[in-house]
ROSE-4610 file (N, C-alpha, C; in Angstrom, 1 decimal, always signed):
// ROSE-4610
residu = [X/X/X/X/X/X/X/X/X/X/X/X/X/X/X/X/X/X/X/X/X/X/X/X/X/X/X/X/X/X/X/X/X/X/X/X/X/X/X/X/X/X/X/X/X/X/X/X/X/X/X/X/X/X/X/X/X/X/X/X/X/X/X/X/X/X/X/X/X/X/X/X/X/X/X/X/X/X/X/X/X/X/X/X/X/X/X/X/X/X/X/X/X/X/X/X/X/X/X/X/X/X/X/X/X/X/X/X/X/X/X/X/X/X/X/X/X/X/X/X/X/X/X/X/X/X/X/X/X/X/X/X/X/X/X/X/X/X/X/X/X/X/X/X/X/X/X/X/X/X/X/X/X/X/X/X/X/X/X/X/X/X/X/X/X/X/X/X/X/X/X/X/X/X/X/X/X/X/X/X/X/X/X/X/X/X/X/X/X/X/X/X/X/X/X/X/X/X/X/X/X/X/X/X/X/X/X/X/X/X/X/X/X/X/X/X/X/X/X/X/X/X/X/X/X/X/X/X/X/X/X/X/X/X/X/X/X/X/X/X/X/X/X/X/X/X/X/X/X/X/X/X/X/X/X/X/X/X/X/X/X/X/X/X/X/X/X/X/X/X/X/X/X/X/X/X/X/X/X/X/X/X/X/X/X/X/X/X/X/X/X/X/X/X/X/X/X/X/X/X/X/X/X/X/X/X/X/X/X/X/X/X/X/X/X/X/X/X/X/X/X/X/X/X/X/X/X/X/X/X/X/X/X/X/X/X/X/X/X/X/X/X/X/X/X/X/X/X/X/X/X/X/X/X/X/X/X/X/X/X/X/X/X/X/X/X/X/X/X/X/X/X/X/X/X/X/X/X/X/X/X]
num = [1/1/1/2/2/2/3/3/3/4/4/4/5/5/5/6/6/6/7/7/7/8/8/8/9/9/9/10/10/10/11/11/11/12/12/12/13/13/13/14/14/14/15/15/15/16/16/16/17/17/17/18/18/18/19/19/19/20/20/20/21/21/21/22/22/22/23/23/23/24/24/24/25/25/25/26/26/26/27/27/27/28/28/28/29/29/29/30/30/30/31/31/31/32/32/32/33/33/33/34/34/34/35/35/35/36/36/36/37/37/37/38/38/38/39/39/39/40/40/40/41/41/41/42/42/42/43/43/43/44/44/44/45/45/45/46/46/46/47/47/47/48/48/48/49/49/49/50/50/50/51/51/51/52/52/52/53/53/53/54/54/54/55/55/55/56/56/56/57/57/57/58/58/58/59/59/59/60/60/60/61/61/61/62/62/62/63/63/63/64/64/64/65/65/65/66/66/66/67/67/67/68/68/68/69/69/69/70/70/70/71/71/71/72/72/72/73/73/73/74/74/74/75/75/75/76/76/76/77/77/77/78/78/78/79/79/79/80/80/80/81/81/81/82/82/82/83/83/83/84/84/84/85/85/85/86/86/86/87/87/87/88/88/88/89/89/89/90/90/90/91/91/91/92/92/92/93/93/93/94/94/94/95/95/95/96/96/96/97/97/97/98/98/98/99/99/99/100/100/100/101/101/101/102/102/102/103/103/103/104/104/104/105/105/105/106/106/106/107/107/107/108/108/108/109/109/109/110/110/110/111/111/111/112/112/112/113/113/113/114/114/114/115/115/115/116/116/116/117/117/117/118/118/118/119/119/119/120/120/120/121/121/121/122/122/122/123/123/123/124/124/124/125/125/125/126/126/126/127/127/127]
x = [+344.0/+344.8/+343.8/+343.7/+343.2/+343.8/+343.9/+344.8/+343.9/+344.7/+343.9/+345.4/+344.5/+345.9/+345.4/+345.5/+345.2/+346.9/+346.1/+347.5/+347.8/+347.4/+347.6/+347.3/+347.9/+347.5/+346.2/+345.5/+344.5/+344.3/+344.5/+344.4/+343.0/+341.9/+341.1/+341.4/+342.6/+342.5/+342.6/+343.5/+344.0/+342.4/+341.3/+340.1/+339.6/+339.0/+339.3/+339.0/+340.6/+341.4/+341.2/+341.2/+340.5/+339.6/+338.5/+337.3/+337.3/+337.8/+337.9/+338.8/+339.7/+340.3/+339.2/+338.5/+337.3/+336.7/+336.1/+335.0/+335.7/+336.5/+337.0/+336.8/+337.1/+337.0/+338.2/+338.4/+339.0/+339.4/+338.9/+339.2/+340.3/+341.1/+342.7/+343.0/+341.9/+341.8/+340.8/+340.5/+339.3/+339.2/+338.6/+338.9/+337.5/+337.9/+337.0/+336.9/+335.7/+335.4/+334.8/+335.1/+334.4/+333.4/+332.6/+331.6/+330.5/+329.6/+328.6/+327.3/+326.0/+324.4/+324.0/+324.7/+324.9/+325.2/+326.7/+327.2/+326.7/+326.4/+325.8/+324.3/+323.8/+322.4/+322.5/+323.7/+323.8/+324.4/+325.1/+325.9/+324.5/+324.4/+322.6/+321.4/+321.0/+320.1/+321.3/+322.2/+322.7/+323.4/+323.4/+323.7/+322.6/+321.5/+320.6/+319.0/+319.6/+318.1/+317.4/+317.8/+317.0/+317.7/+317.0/+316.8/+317.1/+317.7/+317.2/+319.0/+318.9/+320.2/+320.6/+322.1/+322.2/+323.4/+324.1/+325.0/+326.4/+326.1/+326.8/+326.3/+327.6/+327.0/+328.3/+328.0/+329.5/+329.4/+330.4/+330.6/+331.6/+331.1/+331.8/+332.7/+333.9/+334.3/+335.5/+336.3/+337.1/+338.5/+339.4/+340.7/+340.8/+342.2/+342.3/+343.2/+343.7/+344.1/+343.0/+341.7/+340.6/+340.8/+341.0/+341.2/+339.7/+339.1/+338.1/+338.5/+337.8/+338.5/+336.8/+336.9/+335.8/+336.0/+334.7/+334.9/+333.6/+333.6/+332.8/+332.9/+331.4/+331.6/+330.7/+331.0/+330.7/+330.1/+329.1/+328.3/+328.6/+329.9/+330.1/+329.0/+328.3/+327.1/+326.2/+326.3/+325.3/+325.5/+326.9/+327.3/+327.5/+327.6/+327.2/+326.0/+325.1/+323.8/+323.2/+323.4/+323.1/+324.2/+325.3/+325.8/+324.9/+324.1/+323.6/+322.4/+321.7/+320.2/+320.4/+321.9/+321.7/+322.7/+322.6/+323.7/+325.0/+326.0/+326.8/+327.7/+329.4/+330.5/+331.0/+331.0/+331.1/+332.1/+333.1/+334.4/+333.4/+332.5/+331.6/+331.0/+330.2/+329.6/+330.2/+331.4/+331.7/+332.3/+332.9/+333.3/+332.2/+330.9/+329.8/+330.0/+329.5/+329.3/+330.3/+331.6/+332.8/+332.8/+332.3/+332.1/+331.0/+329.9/+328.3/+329.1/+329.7/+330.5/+331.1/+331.9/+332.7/+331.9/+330.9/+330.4/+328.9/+328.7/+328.2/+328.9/+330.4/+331.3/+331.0/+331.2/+331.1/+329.7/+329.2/+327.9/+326.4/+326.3/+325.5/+324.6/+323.4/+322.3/+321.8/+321.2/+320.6/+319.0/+318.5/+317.0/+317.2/+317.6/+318.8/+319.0/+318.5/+318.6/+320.5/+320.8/+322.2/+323.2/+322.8/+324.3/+323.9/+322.7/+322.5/+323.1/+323.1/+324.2/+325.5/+325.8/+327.4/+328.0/+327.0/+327.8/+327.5/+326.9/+327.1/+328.3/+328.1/+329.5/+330.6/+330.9/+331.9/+332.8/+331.5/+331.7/+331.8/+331.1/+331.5/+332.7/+333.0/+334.2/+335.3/+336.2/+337.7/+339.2/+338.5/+338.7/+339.9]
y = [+143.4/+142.2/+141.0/+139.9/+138.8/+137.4/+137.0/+135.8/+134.7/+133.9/+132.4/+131.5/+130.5/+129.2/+128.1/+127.3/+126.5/+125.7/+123.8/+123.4/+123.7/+124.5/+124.8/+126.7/+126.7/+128.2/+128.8/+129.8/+130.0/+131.0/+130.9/+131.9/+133.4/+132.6/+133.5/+134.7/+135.2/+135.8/+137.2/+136.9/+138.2/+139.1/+138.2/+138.7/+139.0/+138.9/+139.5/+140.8/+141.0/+142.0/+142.8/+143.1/+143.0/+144.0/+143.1/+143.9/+144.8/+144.7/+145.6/+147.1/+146.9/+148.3/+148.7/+148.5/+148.5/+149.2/+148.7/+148.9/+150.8/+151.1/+151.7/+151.6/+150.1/+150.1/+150.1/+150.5/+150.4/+149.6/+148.5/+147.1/+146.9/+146.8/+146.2/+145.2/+144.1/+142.9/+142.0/+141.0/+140.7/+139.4/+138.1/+136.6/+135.9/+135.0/+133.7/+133.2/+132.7/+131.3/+130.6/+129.4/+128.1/+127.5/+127.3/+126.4/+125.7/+125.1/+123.9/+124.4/+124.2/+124.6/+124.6/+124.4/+124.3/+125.8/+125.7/+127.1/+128.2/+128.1/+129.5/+129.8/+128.8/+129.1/+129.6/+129.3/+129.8/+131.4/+131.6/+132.6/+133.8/+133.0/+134.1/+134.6/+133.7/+134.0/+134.9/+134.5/+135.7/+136.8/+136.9/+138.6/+139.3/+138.4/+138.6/+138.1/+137.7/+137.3/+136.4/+135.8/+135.0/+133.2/+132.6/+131.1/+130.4/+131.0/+130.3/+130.2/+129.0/+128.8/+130.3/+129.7/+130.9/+130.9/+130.7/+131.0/+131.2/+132.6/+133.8/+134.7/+134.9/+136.0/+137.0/+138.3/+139.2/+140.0/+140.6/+141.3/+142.1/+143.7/+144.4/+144.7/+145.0/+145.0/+146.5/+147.0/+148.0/+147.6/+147.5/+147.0/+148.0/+148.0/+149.0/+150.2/+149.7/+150.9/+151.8/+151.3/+152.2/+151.5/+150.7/+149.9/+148.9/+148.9/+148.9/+146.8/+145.9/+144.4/+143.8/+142.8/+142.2/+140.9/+140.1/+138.6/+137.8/+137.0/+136.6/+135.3/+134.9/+132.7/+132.6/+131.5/+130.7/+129.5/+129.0/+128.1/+126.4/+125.7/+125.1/+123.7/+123.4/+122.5/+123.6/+124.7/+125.0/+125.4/+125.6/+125.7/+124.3/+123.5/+121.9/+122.2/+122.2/+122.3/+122.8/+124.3/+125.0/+125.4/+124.3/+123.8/+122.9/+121.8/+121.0/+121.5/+122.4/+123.1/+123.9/+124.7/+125.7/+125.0/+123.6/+123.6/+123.8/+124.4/+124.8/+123.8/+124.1/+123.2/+123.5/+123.0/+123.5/+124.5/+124.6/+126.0/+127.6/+126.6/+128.3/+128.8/+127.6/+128.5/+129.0/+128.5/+129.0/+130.6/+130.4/+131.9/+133.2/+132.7/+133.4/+134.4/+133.1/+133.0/+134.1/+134.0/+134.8/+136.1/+136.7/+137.6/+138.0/+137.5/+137.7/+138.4/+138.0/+138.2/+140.0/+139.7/+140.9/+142.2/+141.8/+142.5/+143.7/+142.5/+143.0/+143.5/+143.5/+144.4/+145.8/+146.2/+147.0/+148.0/+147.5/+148.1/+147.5/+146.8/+146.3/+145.6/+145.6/+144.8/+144.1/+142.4/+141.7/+142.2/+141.6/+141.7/+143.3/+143.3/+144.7/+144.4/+144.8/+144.5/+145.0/+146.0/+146.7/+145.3/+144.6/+143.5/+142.5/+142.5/+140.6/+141.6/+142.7/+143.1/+142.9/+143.7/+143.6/+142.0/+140.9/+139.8/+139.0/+139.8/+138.6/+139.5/+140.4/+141.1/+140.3/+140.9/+139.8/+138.6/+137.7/+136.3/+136.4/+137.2/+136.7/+137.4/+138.4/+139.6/+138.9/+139.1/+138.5/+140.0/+140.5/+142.2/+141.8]
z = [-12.1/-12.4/-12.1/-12.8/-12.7/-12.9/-11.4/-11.4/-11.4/-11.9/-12.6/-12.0/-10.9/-10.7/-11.5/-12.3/-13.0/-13.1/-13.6/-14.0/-15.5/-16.0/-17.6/-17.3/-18.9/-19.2/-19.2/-19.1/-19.1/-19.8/-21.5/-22.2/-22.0/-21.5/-21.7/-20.6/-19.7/-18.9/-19.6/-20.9/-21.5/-22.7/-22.4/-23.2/-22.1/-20.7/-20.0/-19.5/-19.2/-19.5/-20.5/-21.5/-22.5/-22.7/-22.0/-22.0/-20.8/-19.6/-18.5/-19.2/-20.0/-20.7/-21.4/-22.3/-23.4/-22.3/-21.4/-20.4/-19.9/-19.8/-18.6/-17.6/-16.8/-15.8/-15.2/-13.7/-12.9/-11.7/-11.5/-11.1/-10.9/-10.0/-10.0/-9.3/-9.1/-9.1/-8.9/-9.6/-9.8/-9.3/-8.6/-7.8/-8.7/-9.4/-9.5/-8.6/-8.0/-7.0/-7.6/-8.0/-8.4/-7.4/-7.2/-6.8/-7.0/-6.0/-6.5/-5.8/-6.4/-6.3/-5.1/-4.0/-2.4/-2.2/-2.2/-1.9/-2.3/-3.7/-4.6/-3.9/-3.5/-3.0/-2.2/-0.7/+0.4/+0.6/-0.2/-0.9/-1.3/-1.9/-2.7/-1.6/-0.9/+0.8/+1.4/+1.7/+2.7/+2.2/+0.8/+0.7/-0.1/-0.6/-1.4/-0.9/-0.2/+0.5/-0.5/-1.3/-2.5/-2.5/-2.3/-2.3/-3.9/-5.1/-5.8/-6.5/-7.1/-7.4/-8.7/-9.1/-9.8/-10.6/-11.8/-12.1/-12.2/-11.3/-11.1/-10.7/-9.3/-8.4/-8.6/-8.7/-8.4/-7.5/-6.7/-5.7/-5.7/-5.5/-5.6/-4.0/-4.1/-2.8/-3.1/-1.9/-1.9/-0.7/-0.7/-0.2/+0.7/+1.2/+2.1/+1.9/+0.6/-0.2/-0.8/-1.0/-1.9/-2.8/-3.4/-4.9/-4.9/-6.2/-6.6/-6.8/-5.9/-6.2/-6.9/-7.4/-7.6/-7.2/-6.3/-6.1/-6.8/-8.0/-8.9/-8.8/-8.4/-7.6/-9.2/-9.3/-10.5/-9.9/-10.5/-10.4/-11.3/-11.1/-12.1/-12.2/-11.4/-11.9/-12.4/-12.5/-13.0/-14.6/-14.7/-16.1/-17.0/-16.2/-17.2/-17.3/-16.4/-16.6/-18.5/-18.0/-19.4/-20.6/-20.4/-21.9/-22.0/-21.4/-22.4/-22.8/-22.1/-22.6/-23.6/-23.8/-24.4/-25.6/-25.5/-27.0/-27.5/-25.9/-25.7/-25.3/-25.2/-25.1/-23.5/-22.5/-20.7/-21.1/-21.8/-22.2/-22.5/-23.3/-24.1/-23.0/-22.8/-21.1/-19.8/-19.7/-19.0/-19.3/-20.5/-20.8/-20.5/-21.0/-21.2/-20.0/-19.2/-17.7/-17.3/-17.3/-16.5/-17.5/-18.7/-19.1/-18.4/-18.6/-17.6/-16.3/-15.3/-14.2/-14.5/-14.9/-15.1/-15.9/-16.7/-17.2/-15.9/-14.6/-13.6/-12.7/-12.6/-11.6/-12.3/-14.1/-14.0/-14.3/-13.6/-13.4/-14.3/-15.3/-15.8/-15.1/-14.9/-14.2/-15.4/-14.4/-15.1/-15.9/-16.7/-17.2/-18.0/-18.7/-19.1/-20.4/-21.7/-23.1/-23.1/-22.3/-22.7/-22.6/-21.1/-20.7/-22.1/-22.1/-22.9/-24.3/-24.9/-26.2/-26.1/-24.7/-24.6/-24.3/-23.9/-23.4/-25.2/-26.0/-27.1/-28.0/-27.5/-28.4/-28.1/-26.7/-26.3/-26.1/-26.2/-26.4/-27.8/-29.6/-30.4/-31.0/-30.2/-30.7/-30.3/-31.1/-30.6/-30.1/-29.2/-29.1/-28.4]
């Protein structure tokens, strides 16, 4: 499940979803965290030991039922950022971005010809 509190609908939750059936994955819930080049950095040194800003970080976690959760922080100055380098509308990138996300809960690593196919599928598939 993937809850979105927003004061509007948030269509994109059901693409998504979506792609987690497609995937077979087994996820049974998944947390956006929005944040700023501060946090994401601090966030990145202490589970990664890496200083450098970033995106998107995902994190696999397990409940106490055994249920497979994911927590996925989003970098939102960093996604203005590279809508305007990359041409992009802050909505496009961010979608990217929160596909990029989900697409690393289920096991895809970065620098990886496989994710950068599956994240253009996705962003241009309407699955």
């Amino acid at each position: 499940m993937i809850s979105f509190y927003f004061y509007y609908n948030f269509s994109f939750k059901k693409k998504l979803e979506k792609i987690l059936r497609y995937e077979k994955s087994n996820f049974k819930k998944i947390l956006y965290i929005f944040c700023n080049n501060k946090y994401i950095s601090t966030l990145n040194c202490f589970v990664f030991k890496n200083t450098k800003w970033t995106d998107v970080i995902t994190l696999k976690k397990t409940d106490r039922n055994k249920n497979k959760v994911g927590e996925i922080y989003i970098n939102i100055e960093m996604i203005k950022f590279n809508s305007i380098v990359f041409k992009k509308t802050f909505y496009e990138e961010l979608k990217r971005v929160m596909i990029h996300g989900v697409l690393h809960l289920i096991g895809y690593e970065d620098n990886n010809k496989q994710i950068t196919e599956k994240e253009t599928f996705y962003v241009l598939k309407n699955i």
